[in-house]
py3Dmol code that shows the C-alpha trace and the ligand (Angstrom):
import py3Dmol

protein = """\
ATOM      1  CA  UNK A   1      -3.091 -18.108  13.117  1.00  0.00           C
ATOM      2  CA  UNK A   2      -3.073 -21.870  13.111  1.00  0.00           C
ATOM      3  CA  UNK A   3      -0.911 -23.556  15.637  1.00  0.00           C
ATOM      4  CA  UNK A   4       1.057 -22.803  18.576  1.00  0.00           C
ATOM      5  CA  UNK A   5       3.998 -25.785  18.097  1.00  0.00           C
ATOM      6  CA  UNK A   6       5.249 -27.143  14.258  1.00  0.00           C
ATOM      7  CA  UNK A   7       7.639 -29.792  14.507  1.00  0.00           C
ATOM      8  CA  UNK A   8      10.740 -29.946  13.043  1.00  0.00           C
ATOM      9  CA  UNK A   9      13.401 -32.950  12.271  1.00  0.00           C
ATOM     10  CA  UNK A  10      17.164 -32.521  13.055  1.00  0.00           C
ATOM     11  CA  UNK A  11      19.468 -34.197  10.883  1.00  0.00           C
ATOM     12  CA  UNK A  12      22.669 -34.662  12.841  1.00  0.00           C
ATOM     13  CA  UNK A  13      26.156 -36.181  11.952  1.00  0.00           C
ATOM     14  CA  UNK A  14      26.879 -38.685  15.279  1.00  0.00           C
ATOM     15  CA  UNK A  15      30.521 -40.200  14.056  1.00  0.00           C
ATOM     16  CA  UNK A  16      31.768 -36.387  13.771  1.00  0.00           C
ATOM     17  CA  UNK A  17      34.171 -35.611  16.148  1.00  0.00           C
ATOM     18  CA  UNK A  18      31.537 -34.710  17.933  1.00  0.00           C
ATOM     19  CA  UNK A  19      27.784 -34.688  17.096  1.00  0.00           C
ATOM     20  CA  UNK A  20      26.860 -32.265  14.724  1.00  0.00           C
ATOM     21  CA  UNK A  21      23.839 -30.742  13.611  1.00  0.00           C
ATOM     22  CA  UNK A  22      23.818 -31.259   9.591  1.00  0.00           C
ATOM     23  CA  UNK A  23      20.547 -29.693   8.383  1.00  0.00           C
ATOM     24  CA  UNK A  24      16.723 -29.814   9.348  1.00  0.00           C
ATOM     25  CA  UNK A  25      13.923 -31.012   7.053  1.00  0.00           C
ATOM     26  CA  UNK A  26      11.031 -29.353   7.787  1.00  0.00           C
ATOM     27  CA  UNK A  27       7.265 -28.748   6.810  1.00  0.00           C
ATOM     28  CA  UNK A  28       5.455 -26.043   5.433  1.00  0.00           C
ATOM     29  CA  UNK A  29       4.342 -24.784   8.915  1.00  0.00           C
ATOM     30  CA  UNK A  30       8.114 -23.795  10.021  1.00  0.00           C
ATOM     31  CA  UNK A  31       8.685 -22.694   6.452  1.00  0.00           C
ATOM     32  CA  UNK A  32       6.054 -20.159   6.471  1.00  0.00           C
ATOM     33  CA  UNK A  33       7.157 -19.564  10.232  1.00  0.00           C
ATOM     34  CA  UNK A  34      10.884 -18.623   8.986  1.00  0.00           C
ATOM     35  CA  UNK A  35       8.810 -16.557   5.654  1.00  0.00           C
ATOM     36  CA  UNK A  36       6.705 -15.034   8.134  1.00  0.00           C
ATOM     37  CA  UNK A  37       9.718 -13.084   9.430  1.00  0.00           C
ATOM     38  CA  UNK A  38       9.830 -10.684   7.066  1.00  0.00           C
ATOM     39  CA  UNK A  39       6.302  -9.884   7.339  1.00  0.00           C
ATOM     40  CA  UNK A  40       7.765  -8.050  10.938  1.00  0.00           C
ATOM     41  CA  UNK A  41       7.849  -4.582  11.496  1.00  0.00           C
ATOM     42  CA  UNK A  42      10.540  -3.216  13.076  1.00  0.00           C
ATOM     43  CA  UNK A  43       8.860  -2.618  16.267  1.00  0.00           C
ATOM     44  CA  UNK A  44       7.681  -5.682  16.525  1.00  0.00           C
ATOM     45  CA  UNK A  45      10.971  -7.056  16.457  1.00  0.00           C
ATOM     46  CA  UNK A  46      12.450  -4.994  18.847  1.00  0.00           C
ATOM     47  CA  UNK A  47       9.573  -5.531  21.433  1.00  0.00           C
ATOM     48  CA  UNK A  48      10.255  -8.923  21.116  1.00  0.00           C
ATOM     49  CA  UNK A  49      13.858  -9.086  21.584  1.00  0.00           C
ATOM     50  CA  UNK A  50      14.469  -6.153  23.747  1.00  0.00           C
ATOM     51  CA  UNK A  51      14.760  -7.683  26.976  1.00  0.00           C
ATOM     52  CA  UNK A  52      17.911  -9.442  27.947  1.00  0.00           C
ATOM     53  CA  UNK A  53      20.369  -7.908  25.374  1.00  0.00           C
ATOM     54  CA  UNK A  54      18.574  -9.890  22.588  1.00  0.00           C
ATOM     55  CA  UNK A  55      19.080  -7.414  20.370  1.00  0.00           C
ATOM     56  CA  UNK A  56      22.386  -5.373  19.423  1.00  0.00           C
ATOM     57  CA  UNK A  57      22.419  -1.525  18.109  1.00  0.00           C
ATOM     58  CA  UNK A  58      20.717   1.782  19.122  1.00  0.00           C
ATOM     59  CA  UNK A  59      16.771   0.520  18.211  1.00  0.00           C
ATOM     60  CA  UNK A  60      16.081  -0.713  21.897  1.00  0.00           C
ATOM     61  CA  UNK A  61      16.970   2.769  23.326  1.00  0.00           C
ATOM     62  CA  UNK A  62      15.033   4.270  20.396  1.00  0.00           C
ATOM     63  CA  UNK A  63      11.956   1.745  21.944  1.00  0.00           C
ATOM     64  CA  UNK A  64      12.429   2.906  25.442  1.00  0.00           C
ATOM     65  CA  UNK A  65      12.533   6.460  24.788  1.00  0.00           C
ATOM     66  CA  UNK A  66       9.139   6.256  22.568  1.00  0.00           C
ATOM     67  CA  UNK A  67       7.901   3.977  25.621  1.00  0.00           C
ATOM     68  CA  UNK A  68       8.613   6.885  27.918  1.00  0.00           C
ATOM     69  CA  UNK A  69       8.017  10.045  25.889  1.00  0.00           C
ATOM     70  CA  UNK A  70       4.797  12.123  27.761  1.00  0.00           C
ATOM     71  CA  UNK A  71       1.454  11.817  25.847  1.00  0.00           C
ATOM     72  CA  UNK A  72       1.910  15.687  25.799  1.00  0.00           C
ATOM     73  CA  UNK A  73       4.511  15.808  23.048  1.00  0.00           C
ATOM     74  CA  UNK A  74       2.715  13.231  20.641  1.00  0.00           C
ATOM     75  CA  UNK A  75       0.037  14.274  18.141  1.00  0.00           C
ATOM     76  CA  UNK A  76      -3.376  14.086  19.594  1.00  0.00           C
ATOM     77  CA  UNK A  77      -4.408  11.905  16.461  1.00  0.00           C
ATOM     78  CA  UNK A  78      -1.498   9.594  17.514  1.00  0.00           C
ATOM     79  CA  UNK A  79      -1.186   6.689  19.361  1.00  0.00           C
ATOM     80  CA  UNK A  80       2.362   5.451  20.507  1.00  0.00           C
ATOM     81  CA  UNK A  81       0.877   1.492  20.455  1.00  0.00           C
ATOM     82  CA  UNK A  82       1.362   1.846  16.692  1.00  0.00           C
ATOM     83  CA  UNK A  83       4.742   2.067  17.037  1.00  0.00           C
ATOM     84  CA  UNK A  84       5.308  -0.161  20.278  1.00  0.00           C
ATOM     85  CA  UNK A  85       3.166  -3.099  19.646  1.00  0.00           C
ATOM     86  CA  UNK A  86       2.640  -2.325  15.498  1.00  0.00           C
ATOM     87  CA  UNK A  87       0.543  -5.115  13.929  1.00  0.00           C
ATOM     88  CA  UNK A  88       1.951  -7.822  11.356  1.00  0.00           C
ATOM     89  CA  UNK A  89      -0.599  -7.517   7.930  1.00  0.00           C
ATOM     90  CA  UNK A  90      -0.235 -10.726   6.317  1.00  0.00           C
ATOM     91  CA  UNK A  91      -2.773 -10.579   3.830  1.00  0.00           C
ATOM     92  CA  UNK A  92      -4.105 -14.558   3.249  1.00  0.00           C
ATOM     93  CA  UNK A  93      -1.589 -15.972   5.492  1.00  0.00           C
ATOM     94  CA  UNK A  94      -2.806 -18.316   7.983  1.00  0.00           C
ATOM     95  CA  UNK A  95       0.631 -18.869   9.592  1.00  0.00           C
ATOM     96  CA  UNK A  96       1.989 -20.664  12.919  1.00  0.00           C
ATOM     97  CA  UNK A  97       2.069 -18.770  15.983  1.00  0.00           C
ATOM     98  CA  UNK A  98       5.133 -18.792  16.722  1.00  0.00           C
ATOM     99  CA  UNK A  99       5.975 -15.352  18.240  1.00  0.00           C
ATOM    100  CA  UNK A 100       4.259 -13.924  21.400  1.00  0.00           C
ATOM    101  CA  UNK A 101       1.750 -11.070  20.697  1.00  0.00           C
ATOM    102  CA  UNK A 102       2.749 -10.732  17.312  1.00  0.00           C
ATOM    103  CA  UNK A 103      -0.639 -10.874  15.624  1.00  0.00           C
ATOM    104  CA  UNK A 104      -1.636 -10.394  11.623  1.00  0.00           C
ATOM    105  CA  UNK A 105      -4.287  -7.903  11.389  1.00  0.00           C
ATOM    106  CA  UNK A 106      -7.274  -8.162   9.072  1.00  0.00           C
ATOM    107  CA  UNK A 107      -8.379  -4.394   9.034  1.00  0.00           C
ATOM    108  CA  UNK A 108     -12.086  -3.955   8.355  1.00  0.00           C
ATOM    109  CA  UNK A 109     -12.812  -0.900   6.250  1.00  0.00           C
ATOM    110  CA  UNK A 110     -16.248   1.397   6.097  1.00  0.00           C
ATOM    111  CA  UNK A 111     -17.857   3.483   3.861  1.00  0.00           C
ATOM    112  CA  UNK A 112     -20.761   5.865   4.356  1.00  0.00           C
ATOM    113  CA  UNK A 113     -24.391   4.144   3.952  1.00  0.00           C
ATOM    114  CA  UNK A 114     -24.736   6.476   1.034  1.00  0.00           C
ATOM    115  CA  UNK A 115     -22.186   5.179  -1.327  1.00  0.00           C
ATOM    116  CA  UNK A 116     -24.220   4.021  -3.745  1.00  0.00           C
ATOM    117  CA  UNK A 117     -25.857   7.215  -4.760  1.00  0.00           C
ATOM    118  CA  UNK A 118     -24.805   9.339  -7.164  1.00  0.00           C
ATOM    119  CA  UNK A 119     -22.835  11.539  -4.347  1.00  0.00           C
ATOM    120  CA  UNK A 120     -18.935  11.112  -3.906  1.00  0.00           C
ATOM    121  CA  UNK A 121     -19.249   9.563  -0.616  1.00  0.00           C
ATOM    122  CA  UNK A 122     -18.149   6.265  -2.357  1.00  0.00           C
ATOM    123  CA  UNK A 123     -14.596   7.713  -2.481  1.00  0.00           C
ATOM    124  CA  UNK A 124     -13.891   7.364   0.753  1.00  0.00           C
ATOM    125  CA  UNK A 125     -13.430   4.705   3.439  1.00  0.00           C
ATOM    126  CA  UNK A 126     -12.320   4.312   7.197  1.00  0.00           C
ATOM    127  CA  UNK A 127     -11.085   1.473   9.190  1.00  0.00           C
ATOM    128  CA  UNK A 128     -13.006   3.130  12.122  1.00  0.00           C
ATOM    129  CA  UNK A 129     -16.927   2.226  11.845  1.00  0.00           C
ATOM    130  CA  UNK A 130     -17.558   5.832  13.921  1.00  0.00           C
ATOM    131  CA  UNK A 131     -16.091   7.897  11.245  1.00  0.00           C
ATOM    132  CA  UNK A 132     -17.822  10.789   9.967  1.00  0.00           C
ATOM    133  CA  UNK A 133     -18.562  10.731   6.234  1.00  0.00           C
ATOM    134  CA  UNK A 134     -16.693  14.185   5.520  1.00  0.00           C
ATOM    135  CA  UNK A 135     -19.157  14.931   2.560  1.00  0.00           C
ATOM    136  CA  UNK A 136     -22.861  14.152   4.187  1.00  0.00           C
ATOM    137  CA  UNK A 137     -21.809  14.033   7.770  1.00  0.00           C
ATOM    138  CA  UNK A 138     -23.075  10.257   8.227  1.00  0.00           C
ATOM    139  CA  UNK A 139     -21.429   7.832  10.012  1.00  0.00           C
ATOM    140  CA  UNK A 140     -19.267   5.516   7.814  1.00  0.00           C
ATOM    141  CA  UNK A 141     -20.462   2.298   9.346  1.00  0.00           C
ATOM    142  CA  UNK A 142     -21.131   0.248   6.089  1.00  0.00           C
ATOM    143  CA  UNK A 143     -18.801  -2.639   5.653  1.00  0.00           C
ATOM    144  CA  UNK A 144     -16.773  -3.293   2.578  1.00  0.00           C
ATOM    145  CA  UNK A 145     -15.552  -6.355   1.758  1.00  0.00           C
ATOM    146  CA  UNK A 146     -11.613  -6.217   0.582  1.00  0.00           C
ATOM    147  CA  UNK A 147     -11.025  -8.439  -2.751  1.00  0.00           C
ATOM    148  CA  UNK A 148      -7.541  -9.912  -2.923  1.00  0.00           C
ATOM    149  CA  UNK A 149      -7.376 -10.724  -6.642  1.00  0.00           C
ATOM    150  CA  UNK A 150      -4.866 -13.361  -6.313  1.00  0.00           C
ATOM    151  CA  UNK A 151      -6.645 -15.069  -3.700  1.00  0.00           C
ATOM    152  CA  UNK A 152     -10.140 -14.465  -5.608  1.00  0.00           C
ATOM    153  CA  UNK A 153      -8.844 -16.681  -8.463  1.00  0.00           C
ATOM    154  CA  UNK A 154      -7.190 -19.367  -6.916  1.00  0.00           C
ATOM    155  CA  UNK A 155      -8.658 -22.834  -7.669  1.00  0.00           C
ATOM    156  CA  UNK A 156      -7.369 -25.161  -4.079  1.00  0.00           C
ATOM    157  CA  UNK A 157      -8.494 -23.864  -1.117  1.00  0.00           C
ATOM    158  CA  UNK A 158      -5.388 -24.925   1.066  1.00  0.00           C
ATOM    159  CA  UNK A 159      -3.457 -22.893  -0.831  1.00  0.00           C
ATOM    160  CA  UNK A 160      -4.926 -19.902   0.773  1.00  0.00           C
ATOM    161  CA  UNK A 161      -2.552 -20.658   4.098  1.00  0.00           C
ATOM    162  CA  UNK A 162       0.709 -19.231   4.365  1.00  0.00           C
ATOM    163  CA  UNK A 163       3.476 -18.720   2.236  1.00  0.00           C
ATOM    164  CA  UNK A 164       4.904 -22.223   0.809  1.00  0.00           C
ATOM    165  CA  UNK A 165       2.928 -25.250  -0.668  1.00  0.00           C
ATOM    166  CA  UNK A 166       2.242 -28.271   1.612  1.00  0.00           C
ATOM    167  CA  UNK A 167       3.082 -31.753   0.862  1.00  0.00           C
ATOM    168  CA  UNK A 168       6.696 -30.802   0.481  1.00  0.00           C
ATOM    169  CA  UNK A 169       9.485 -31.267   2.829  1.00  0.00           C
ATOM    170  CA  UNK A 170      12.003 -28.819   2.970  1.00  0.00           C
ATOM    171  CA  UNK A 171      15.376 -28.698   4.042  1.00  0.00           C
ATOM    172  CA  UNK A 172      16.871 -25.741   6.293  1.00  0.00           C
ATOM    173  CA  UNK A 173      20.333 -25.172   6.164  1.00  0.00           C
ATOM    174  CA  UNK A 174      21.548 -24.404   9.631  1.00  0.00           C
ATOM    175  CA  UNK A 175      22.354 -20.352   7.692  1.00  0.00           C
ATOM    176  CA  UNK A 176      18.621 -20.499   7.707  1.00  0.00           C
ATOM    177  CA  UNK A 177      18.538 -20.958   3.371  1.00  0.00           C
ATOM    178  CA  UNK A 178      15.533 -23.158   2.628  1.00  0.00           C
ATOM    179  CA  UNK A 179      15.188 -25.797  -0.333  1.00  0.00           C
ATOM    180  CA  UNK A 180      12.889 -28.380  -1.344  1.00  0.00           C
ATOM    181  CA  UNK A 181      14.148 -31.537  -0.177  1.00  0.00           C
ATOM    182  CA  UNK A 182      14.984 -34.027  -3.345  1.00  0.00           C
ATOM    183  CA  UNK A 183      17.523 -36.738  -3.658  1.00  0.00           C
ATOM    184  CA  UNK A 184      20.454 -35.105  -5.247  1.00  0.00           C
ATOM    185  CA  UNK A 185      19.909 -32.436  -2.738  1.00  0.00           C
ATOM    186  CA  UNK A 186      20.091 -34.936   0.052  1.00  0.00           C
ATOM    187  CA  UNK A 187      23.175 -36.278  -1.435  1.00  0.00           C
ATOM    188  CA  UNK A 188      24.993 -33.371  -2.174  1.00  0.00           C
ATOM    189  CA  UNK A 189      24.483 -32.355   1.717  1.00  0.00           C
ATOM    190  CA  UNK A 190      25.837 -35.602   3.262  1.00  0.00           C
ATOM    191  CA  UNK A 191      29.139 -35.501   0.468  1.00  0.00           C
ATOM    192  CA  UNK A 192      29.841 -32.237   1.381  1.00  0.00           C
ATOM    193  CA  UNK A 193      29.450 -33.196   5.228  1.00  0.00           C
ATOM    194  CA  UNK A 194      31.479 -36.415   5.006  1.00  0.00           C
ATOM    195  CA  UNK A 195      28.838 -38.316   5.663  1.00  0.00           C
ATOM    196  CA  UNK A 196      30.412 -41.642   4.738  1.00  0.00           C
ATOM    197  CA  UNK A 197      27.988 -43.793   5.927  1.00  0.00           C
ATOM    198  CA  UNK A 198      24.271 -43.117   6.056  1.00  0.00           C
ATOM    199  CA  UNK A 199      24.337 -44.884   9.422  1.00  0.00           C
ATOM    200  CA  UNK A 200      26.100 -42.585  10.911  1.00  0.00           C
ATOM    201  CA  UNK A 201      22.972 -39.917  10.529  1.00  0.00           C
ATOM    202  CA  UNK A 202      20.938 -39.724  13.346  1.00  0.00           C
ATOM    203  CA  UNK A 203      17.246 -37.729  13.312  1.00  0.00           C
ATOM    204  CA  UNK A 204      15.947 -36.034  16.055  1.00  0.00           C
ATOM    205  CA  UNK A 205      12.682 -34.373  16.070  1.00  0.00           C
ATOM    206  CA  UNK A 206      12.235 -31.107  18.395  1.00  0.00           C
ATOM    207  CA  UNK A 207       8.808 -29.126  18.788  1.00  0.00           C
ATOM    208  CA  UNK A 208       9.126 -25.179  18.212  1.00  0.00           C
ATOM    209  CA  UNK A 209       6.997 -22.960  19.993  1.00  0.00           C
ATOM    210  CA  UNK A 210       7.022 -19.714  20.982  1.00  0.00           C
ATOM    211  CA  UNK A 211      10.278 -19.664  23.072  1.00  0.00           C
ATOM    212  CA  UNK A 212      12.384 -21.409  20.280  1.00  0.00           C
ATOM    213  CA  UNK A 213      10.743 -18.578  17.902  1.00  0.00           C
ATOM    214  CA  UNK A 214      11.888 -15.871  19.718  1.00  0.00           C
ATOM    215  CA  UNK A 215      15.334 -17.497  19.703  1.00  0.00           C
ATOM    216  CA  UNK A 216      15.267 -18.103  16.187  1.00  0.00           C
ATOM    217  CA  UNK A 217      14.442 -14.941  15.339  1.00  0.00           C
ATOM    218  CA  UNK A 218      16.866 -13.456  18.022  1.00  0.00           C
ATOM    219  CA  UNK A 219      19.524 -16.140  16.035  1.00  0.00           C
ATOM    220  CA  UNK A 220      18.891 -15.073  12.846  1.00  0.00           C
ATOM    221  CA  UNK A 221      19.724 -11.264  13.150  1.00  0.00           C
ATOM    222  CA  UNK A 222      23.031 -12.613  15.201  1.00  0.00           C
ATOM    223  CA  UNK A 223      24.463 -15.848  13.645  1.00  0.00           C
ATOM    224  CA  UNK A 224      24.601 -17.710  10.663  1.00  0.00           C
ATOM    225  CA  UNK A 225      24.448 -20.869  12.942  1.00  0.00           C
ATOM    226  CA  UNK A 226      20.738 -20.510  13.789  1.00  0.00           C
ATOM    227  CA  UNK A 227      19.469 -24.101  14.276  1.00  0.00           C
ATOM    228  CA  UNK A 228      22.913 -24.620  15.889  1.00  0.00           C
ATOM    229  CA  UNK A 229      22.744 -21.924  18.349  1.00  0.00           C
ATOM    230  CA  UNK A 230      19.064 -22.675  19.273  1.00  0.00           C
ATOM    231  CA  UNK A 231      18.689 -26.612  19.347  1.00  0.00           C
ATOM    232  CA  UNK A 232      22.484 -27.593  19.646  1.00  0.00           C
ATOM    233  CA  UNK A 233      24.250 -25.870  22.345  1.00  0.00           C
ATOM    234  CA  UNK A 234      23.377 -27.563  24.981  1.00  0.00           C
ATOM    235  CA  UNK A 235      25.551 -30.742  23.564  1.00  0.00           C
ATOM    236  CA  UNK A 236      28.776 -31.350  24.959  1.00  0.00           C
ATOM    237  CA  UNK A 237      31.328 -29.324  22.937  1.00  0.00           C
ATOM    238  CA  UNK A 238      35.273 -30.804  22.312  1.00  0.00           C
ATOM    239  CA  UNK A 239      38.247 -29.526  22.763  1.00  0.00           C
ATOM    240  CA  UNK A 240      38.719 -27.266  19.904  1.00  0.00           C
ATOM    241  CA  UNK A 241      42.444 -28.764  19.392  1.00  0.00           C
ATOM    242  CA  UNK A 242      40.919 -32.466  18.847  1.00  0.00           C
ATOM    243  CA  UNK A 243      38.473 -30.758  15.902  1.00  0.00           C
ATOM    244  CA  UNK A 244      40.022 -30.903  12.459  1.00  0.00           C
ATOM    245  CA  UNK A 245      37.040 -29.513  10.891  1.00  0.00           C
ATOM    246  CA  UNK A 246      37.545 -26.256  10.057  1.00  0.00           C
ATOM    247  CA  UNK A 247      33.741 -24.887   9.798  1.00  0.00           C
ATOM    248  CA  UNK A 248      33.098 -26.150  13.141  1.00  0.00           C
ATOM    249  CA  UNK A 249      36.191 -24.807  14.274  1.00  0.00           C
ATOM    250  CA  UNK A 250      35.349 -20.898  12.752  1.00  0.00           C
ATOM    251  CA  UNK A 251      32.305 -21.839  14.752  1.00  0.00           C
ATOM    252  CA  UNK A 252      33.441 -22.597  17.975  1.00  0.00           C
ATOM    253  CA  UNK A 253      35.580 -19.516  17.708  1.00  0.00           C
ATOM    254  CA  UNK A 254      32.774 -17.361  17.229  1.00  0.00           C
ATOM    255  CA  UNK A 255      30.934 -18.351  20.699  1.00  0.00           C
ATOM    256  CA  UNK A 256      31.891 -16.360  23.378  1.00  0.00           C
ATOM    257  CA  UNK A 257      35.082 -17.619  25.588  1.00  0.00           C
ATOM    258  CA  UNK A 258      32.617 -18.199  28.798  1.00  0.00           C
ATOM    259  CA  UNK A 259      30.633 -20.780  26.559  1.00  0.00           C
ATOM    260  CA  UNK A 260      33.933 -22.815  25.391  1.00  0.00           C
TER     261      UNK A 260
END
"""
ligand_1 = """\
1
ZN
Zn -21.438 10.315 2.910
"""
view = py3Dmol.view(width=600, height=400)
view.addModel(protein, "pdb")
view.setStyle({"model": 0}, {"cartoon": {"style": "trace"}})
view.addModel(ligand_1, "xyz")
view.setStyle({"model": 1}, {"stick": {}})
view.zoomTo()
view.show()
């Protein structure tokens, strides 16, 4: 886990008829941040967004109920943490942390001491260094060392971190879809925005930590106006009769009638 807060840079529309949020371009860090997401397991996610009706459907009640079901009806070889708190493997991925007690795992595996006789002790290994070699009775306490092959045979160093290639900026749609940046890109995005001018753009760069994680990944299961919902909505908001354009209108419609 690498840092706690990745910047990212707003492009918003100023001479709409009201300020809009167009796009963000991004670096690698909140790339492999929004990447990273997929790496969650389901428990994770629900632990994280739980509270607060974050989350819609039956899988918070499912949480609870595991959260209060007596010790006495799970297997004695089971631990209900595995499913409550489950950890994230993300095998060579050095990633932002950007979600609270969401952690990636490296699990170290044993093997007995005797492996490398002639005996079949070799076949087996334990993520627990007080395991019991079940052929010679020995405690498996040896460590192994885990080859990723991809990893083992790549030349640059940096690219061991995360998901997408650094150097790059990329451009989030507000839907969450995520391109390289390039210049017909770029002007593709402000034609189809109207963007008539290119001083009418206007940057602003936020910080994302952990609270605007959770809210993106609450966002993302509930809207396809992510960066909208979680950066925007505290601007002023118009009239919807004085908007003519129809995407921000489906928008606005959207939103809850307390929020209009
Ligand atoms: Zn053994």
């Amino acid at each position: 886990m690498a840092t706690t807060k990745v910047s990212l840079k707003l492009i918003i529309h100023k001479k709409c008829r009201r300020r809009r949020l167009l796009f963000a371009e991004a670096d690698k860090e909140f790339v492999d941040f929004l990447y990273s997401i997929f790496t969650l397991p389901v428990g994770a996610v629900t632990r994280l967004l739980k509270e607060g009706g974050g989350m819609v459907g039956c899988l918070p009640s499912l949480y609870r109920s595991i959260e209060n079901m007596g010790v006495a009806y799970i297997q004695p070889d089971k631990d209900k943490r595995f499913l409550l708190q489950p950890n994230v493997v993300m095998p060579g991925a050095k990633l932002p942390l950007l979600l609270p007690n969401v952690g990636s795992t490296f699990r170290q595996l044993y093997r007995c001491p005797y492996s490398c006789n002639s005996s079949n002790c070799s076949s087996y290994v334990a993520d627990d260094n007080s395991t019991i070699c079940p052929l010679c009775n020995k405690k498996m306490d040896r460590i192994v060392t885990f080859i990723d092959p991809p990893r083992a045979i790549r030349a640059s160093p940096n690219s061991e971190e995360g998901y997408v290639k650094p150097m790059v900026t990329y451009l989030v749609m507000d839907d969450m879809e995520v391109k390289p940046s390039s210049f017909s890109l770029l002007a593709t995005l402000l034609t189809k925005f109207n963007v008539k001018d290119i001083g009418d753009i206007e940057e602003k760069v936020v910080d994302v930590g952990m609270d605007e994680g959770v809210q993106l990944l609450k966002a993302s299961l509930q809207s396809k106006t992510v960066l909208t919902d979680v950066f925007f909505l505290a601007e002023p908001i118009g009239s919807e009769e004085s908007i003519e354009d129809e995407e921000l209108r489906g928008y606005l419609r959207r939103r809850p009638r307390a929020e209009r």
